[in-house]
N, C-alpha and C positions, 0 to 999 in steps of 0.2 A: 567440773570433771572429777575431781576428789569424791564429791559426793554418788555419784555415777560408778564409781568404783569400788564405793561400800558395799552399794545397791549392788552388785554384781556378785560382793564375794559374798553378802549373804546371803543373795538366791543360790547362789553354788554350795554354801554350807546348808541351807535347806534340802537340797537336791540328792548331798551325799549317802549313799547307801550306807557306807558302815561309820560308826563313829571313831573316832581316835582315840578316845579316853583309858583311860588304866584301866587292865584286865581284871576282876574280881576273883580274888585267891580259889576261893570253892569250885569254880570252873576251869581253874587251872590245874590245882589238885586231880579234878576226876580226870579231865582228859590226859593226865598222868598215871595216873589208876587206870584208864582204859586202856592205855597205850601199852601198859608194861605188863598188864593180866593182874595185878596185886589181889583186885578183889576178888578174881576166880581163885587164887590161892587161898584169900581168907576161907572163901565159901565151902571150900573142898576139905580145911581143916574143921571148920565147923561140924560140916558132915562125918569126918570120922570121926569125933568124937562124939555126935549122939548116934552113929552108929554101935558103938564099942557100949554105951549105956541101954540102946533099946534090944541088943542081941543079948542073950544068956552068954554069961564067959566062955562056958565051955566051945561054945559057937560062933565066937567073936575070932579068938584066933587063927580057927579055918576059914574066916571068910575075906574078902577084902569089895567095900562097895568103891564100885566106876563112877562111870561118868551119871549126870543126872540131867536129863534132857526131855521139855514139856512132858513134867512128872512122871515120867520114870525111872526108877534108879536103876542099874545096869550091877548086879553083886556077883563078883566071880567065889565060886566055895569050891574045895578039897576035892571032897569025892560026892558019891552021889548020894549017901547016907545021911550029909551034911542039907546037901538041895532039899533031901525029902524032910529032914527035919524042919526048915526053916518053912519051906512051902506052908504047914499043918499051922505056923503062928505067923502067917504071914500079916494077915489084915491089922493083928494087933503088935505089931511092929510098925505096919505103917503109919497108926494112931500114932503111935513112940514117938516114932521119928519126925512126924507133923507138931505134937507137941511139943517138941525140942528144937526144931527150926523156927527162925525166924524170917517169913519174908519166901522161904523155901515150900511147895506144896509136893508130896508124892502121891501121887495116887496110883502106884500100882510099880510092883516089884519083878525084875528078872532076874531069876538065878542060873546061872553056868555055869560046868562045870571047868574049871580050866585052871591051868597054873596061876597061882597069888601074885601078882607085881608090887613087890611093896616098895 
């Protein structure tokens, strides 16, 4: 009967869908990092700062880049003087900014004009 009752628990520990064993740190980590947005923070400070390096100073400070969503970046600027400047260096800004990302692709820019949220 004893043996009958091996045979049983280890058809049922074959059977079992998930296993019990200890969680592996790296997968705890991200789903910690998913849950709380961390990496969208890194990503978004990473972007301003090759934003602040691929914009000419003078043009940095009137702008501020958004969101970034299947490669495109959302840049709200000043006034319109700003738009049209940045529009004329636009492609080699995006170069910039793809150089300077890691893992991040844009391929193509909007500029707005609307109040800065910084």
């Amino acid at each position: 009967m004893e043996e009958n009752s091996d045979q049983i628990l280890a058809d049922l520990a074959k059977r079992q869908r998930y296993s019990r064993g200890p969680k592996r740190i790296d997968g705890i980590l991200s789903e910690l990092m998913t849950r709380r947005g961390y990496a969208r923070v890194f990503s978004n400070n990473k972007l301003l700062e090759a934003w602040s390096e691929a914009v000419p100073a003078s043009l940095a400070g009137q702008t501020y880049p958004g969101k970034l969503s299947r490669g495109l970046l959302e840049v709200a600027v000043e006034n319109s003087a700003v738009l049209q400047e940045l529009a004329f260096s636009k492609q080699q800004i995006i170069a910039e900014l793809n150089g300077l990302l890691d893992g991040q692709r844009i391929r193509d820019i909007r500029f707005r004009v609307s109040p800065l949220d910084r």
